[in-house]
C-alpha positions as semicolon CSV with decimal commas, in nm:
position;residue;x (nm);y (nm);z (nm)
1;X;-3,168;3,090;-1,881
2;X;-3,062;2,770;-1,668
3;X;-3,266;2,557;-1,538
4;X;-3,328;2,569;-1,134
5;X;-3,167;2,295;-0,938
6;X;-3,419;2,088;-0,790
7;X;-3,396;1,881;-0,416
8;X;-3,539;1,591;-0,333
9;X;-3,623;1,446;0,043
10;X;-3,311;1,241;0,045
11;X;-3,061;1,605;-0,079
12;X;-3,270;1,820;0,229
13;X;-3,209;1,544;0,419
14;X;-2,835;1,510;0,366
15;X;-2,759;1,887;0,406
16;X;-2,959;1,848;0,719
17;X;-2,728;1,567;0,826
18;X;-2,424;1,770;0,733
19;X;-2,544;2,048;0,931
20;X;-2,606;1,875;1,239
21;X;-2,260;1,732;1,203
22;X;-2,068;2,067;1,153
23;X;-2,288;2,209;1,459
24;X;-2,114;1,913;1,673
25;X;-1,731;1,987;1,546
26;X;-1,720;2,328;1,618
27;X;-1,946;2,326;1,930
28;X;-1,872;2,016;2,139
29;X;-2,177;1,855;2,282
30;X;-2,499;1,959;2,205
31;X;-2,872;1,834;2,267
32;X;-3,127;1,814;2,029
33;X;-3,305;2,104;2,130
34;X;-2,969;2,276;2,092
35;X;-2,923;2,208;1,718
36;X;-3,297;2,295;1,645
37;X;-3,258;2,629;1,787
38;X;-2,915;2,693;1,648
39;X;-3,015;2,600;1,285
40;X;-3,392;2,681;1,269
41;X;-3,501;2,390;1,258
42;X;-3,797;2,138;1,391
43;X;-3,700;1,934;1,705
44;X;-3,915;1,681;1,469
45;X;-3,664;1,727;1,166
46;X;-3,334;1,740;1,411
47;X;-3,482;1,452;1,595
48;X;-3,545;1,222;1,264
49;X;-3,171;1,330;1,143
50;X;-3,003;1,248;1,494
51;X;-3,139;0,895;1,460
52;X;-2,984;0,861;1,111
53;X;-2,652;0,956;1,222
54;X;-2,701;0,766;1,553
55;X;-2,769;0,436;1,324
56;X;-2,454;0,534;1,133
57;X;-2,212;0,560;1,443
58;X;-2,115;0,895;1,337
59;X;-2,226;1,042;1,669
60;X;-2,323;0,927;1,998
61;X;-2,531;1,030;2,296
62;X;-2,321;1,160;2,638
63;X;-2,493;1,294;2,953
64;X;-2,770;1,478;3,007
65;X;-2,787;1,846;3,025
66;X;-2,763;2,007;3,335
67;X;-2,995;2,289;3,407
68;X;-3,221;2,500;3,207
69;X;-3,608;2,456;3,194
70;X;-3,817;2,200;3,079
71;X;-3,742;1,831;3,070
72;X;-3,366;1,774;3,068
73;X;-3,166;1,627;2,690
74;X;-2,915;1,380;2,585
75;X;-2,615;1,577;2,462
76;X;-2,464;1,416;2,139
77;X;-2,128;1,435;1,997
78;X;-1,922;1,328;1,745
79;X;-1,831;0,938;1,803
80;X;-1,458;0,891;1,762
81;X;-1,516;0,494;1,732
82;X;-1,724;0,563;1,436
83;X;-1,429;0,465;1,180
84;X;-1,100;0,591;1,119
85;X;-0,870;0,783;0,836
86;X;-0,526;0,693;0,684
87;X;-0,238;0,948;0,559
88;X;0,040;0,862;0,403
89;X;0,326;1,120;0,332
90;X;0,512;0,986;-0,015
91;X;0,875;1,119;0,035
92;X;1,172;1,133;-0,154
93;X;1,352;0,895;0,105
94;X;1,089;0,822;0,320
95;X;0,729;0,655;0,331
96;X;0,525;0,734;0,639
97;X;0,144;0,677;0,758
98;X;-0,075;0,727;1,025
99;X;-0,424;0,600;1,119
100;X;-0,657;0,809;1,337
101;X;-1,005;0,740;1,489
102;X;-1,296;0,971;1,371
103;X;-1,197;1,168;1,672
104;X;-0,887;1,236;1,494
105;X;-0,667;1,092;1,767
106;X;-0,362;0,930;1,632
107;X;-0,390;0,506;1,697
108;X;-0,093;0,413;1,466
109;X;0,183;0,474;1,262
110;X;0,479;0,361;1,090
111;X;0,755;0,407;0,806
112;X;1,002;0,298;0,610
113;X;1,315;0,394;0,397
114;X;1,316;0,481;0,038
115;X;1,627;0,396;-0,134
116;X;1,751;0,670;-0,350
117;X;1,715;0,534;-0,693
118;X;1,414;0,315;-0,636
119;X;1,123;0,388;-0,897
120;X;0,757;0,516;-0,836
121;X;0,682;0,082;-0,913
122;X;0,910;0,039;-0,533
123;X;0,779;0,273;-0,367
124;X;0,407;0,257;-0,401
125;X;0,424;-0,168;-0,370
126;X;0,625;-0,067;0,012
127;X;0,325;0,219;0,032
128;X;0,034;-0,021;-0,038
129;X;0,188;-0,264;0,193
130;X;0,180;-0,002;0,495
131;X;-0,184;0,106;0,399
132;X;-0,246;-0,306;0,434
133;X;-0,095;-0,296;0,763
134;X;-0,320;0,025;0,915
135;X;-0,607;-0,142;0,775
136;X;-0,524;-0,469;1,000
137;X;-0,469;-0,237;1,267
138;X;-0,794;-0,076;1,247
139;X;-0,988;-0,376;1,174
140;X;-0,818;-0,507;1,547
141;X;-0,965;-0,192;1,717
142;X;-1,300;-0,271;1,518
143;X;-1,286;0,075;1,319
144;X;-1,395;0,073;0,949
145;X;-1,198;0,249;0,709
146;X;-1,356;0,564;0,573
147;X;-1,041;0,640;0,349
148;X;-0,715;0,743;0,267
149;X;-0,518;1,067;0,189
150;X;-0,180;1,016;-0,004
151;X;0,052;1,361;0,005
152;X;0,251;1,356;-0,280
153;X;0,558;1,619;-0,349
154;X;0,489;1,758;-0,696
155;X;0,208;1,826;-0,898
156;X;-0,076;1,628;-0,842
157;X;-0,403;1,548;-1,068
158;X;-0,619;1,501;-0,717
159;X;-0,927;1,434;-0,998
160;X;-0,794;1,151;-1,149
161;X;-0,572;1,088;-0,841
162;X;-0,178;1,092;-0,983
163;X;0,159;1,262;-0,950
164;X;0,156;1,425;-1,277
165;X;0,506;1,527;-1,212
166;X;0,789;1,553;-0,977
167;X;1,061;1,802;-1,042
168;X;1,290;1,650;-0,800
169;X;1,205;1,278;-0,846
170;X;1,172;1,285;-1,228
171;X;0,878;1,074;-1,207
172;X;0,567;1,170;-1,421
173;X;0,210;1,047;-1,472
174;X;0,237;0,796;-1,173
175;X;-0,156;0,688;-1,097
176;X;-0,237;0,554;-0,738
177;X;-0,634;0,615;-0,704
178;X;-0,782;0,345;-0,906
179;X;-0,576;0,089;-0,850
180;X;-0,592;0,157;-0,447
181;X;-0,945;0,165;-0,433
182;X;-0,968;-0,138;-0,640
183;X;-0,761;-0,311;-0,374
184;X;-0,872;-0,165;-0,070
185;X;-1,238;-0,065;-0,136
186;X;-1,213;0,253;0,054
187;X;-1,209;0,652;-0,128
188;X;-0,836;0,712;-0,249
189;X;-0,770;1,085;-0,248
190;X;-0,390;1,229;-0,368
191;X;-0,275;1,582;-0,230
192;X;0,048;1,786;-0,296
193;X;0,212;1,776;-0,022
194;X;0,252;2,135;0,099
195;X;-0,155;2,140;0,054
196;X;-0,183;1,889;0,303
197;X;0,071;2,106;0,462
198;X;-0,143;2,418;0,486
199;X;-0,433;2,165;0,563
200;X;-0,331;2,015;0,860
201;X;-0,224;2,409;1,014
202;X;-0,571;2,491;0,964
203;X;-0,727;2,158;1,121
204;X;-0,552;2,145;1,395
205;X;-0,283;2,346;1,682
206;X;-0,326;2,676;1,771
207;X;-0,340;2,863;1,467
208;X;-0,590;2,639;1,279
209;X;-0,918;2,836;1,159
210;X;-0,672;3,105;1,029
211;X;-0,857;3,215;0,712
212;X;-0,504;3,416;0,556
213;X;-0,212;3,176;0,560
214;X;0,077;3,042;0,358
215;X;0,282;2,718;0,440
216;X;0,623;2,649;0,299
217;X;0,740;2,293;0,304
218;X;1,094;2,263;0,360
219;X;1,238;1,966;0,230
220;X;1,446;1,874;-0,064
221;X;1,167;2,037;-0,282
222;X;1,001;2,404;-0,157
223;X;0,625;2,445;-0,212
224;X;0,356;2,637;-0,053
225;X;0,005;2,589;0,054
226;X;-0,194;2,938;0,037
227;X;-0,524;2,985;0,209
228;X;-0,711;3,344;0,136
229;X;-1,050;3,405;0,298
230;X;-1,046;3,032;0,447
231;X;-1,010;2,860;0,077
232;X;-0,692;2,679;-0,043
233;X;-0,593;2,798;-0,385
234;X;-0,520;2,544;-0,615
235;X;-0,533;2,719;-0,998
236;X;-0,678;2,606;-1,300
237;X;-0,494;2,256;-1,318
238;X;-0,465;2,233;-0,964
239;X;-0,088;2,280;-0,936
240;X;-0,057;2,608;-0,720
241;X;0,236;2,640;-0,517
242;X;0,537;2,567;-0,685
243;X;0,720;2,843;-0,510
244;X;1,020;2,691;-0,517
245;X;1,094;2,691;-0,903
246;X;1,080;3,099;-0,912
247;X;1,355;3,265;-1,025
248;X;1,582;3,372;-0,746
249;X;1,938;3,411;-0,820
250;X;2,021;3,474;-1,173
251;X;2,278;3,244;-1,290
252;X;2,258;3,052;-1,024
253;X;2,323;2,686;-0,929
254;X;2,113;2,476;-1,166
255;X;1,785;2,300;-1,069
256;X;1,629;1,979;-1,101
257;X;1,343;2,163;-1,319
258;X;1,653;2,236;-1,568
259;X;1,644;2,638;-1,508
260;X;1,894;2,822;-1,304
261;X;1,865;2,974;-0,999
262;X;1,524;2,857;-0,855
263;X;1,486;2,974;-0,477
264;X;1,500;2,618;-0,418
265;X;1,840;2,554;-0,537
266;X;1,946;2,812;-0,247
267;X;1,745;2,687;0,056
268;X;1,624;2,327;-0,017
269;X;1,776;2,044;0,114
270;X;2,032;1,999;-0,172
271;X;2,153;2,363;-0,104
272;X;2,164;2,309;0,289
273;X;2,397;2,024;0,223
274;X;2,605;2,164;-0,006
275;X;2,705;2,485;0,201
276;X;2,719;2,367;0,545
277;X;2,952;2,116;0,376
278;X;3,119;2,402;0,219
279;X;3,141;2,547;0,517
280;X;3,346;2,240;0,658
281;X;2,984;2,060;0,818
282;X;3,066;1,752;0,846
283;X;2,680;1,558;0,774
284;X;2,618;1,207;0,918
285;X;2,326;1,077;0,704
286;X;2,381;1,279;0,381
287;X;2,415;1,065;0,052
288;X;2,494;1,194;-0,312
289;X;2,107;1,159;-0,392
290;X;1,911;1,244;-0,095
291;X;1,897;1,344;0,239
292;X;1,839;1,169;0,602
293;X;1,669;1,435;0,688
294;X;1,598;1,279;1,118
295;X;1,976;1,233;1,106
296;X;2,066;1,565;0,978
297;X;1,848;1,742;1,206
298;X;1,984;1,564;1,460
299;X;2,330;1,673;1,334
300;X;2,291;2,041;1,314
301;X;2,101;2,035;1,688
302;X;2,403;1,873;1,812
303;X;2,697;2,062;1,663
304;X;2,564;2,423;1,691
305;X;2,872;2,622;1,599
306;X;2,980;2,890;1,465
307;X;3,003;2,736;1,128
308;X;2,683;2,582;1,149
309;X;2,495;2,918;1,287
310;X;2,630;3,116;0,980
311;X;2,507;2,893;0,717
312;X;2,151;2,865;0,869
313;X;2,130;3,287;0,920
314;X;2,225;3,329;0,583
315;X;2,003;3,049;0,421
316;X;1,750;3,212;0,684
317;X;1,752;3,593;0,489
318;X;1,724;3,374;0,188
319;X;1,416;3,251;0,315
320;X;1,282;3,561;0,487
321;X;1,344;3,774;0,122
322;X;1,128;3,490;-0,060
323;X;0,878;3,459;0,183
324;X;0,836;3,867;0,152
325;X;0,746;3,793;-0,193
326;X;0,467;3,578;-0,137
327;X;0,336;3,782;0,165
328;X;0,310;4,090;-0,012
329;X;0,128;3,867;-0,324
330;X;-0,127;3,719;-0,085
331;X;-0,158;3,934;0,251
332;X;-0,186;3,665;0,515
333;X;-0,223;3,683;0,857
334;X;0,025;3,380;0,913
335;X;0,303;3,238;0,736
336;X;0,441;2,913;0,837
337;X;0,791;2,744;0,782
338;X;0,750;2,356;0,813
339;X;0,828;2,035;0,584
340;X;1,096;1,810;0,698
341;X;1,419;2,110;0,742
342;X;1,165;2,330;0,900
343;X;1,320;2,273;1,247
344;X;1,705;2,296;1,136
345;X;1,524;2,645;1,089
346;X;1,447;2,731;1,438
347;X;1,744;2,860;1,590
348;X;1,765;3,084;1,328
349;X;1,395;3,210;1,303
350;X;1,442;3,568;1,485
351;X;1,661;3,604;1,157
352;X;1,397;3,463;0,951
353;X;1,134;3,758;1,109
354;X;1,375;3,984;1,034
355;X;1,413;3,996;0,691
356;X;1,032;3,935;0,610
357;X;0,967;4,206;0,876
358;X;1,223;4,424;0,652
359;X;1,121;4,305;0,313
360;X;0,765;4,357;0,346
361;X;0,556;4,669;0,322
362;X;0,513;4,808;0,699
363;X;0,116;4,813;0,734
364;X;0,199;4,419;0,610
365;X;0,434;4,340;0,841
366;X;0,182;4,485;1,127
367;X;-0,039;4,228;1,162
368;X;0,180;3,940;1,045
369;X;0,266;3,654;1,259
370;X;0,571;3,371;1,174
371;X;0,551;3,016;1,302
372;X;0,850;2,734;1,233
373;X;0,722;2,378;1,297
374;X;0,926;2,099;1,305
375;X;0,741;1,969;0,984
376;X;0,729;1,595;1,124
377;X;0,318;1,592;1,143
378;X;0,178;1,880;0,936
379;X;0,137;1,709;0,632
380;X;-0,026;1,375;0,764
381;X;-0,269;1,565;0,987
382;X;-0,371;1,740;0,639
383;X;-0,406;1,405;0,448
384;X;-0,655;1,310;0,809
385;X;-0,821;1,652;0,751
386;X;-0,904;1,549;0,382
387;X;-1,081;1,224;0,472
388;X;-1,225;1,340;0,812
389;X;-1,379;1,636;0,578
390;X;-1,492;1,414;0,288
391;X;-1,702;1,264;0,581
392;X;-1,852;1,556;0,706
393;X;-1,934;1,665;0,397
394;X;-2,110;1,348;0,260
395;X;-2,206;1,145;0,587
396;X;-2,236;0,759;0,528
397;X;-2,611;0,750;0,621
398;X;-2,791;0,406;0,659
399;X;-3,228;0,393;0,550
400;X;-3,158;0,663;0,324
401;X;-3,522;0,605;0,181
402;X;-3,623;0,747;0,568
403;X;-3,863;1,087;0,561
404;X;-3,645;1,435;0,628
């Protein structure tokens, strides 16, 4: 029989602070009184906990309430100037971060360009020296660091905190975590990148709080992020997603995983590029080994022909038929097209509804809803949601010997 798991002041005290904390995020301003009520507990207990996480910065004291009996309360809120969070979005030809306040309002960012053949050595030292520079930044605006997200494409070991392996990039067992926090002395966390996809949809815009939903990234790799009851699956090894090395076409074009007809080698960015170029496209930005994707966006917005409208319908059914597949696997209530092509995708997502629409079974398709983002911000926001979570959930408390 196991053994019961036994608390202490300082674990009651901790869950108390992380309560207090969630009762803030999801209902604004609150007084003391407020949170007692709402959570059952003493005005004493609330009261001792509010001064922890006062002493911490996490939150801060607004105006008073305004009517109701008895002697009027402080509100208190979460303090956006209590530290800040750094993303960074590892790309295939393109490094880019953000830093946002604990507020989770957007203070900086920057990127650079990956050159095609540079190695996972290049490309983290340029990474590392962008993390460096948000750091400075922060520091400037007086914010500590309470850590950083990196969204990888691939699969990633988030325990040990590595790109285990990337079927487009070739690389494999590149490790980031220890040697970051070594160097910058914050928590390091690594995400797949259509996680921190489907992460940053459920933090934030309209939909987020959707418990059912599946993100595809776009890009020159296709993965999905898959929430069911309001939990992201990840599998065993934490590598769930990898939608885009299914079989698709048989005998199809080969892919980078070294199988043949993955649904990636017909709608990832390779396979854009190769049949609007086909299709006589001409593609300002395009190289032999990767994609500008800003540039080719920019293209196909442009242009807009005939030529260019018939590629993207027919890459569009492509995408519709897959994404059947997965919505009649997992039953969501949303399915979302983003990563960096998923706005090349917009004038083309009525065909896009279509096909799922058709593909799917009908009491499916009923309360099903289809959303193409441009892809730009979905996956930092998710790396943000990662360390703004990994705060909520263990607050940095000062006088941690206090009473509960």
């Amino acid at each position: 029989m196991p053994s019961k798991q036994r608390y202490d002041r300082s674990d009651i005290r901790r869950l108390n602070a992380v309560n207090v904390l969630a009762q803030l995020r999801t209902s604004g301003p609150l007084s003391r009184a407020n949170i007692a009520s709402n959570l059952g507990l003493t005005r004493a207990t609330v009261s001792n906990i509010a001064t922890a996480l006062l002493d911490s910065k996490l939150i801060f004291e607004t105006e008073f309430t305004v009517g109701g009996a008895g002697r009027p309360g402080l509100l208190m809120d979460l303090n956006p100037q209590a530290g800040c969070m750094i993303a960074v979005e590892i790309d295939l030809d393109r490094t880019t971060i953000v830093m946002a306040n604990f507020g989770l309002e957007e203070l900086w960012q920057q990127g650079e360009s990956v050159r095609p053949d540079a190695g996972p050595d290049e490309v983290l030292a340029s990474a590392a020296g962008l993390v460096q520079a948000a750091m400075e930044a922060a520091s400037r605006l007086d914010l500590q660091c309470f850590g950083v997200c990196v969204a990888w494409a691939g699969l990633v070991r988030r325990d040990v905190g590595e790109l285990a392996y990337g079927p487009t990039s070739g690389w494999r067992d590149v490790a980031l975590k220890a040697e970051w926090e070594a160097r910058f002395q914050v928590p390091v966390s690594v995400e797949n990148e259509a996680h921190a996809g489907a992460l940053g949809v459920h933090h934030f815009g309209e939909m987020s709080g959707r418990r059912n939903l599946i993100y595809l990234s776009l890009g020159v790799g296709l993965a999905a992020g898959v929430f069911v009851d309001g939990v992201l699956l990840r599998g065993k090894q934490g590598f769930a997603g990898q939608v885009g090395h299914t079989a698709f076409v048989e005998g199809g074009t080969v892919c980078s995983c070294g199988q043949r007809g993955c649904w990636v080698t017909e709608v990832g960015g390779a396979a854009v590029r190769r049949k609007l170029s086909a299709a006589g496209v001409a593609l300002p930005g395009a190289g032999d080994n990767g994609v500008d994707w800003l540039s080719v966006a920019q293209a196909l917005a442009e242009v807009r022909d005939p030529q260019v409208l018939q590629v993207l319908e027919a890459i569009g059914v492509q995408l519709g038929a897959g994404l059947a597949r997965l919505v009649q696997t997992f039953n969501p209530s949303l399915v979302v097209l983003g990563g960096r092509l998923g706005e090349l995708m917009r004038p083309v997502e009525s065909v896009i509804a279509a096909e799922l629409e058709r593909a799917v079974l009908p009491s499916m398709a009923e309360e099903l809803e289809l959303q193409v983002n441009d892809g730009q911000t979905d996956c930092l926001r998710g790396g943000l949601a990662t360390v703004f979570d990994a705060v909520m959930t263990n607050p940095p408390l000062v006088c941690e010997s206090s009473q509960v």
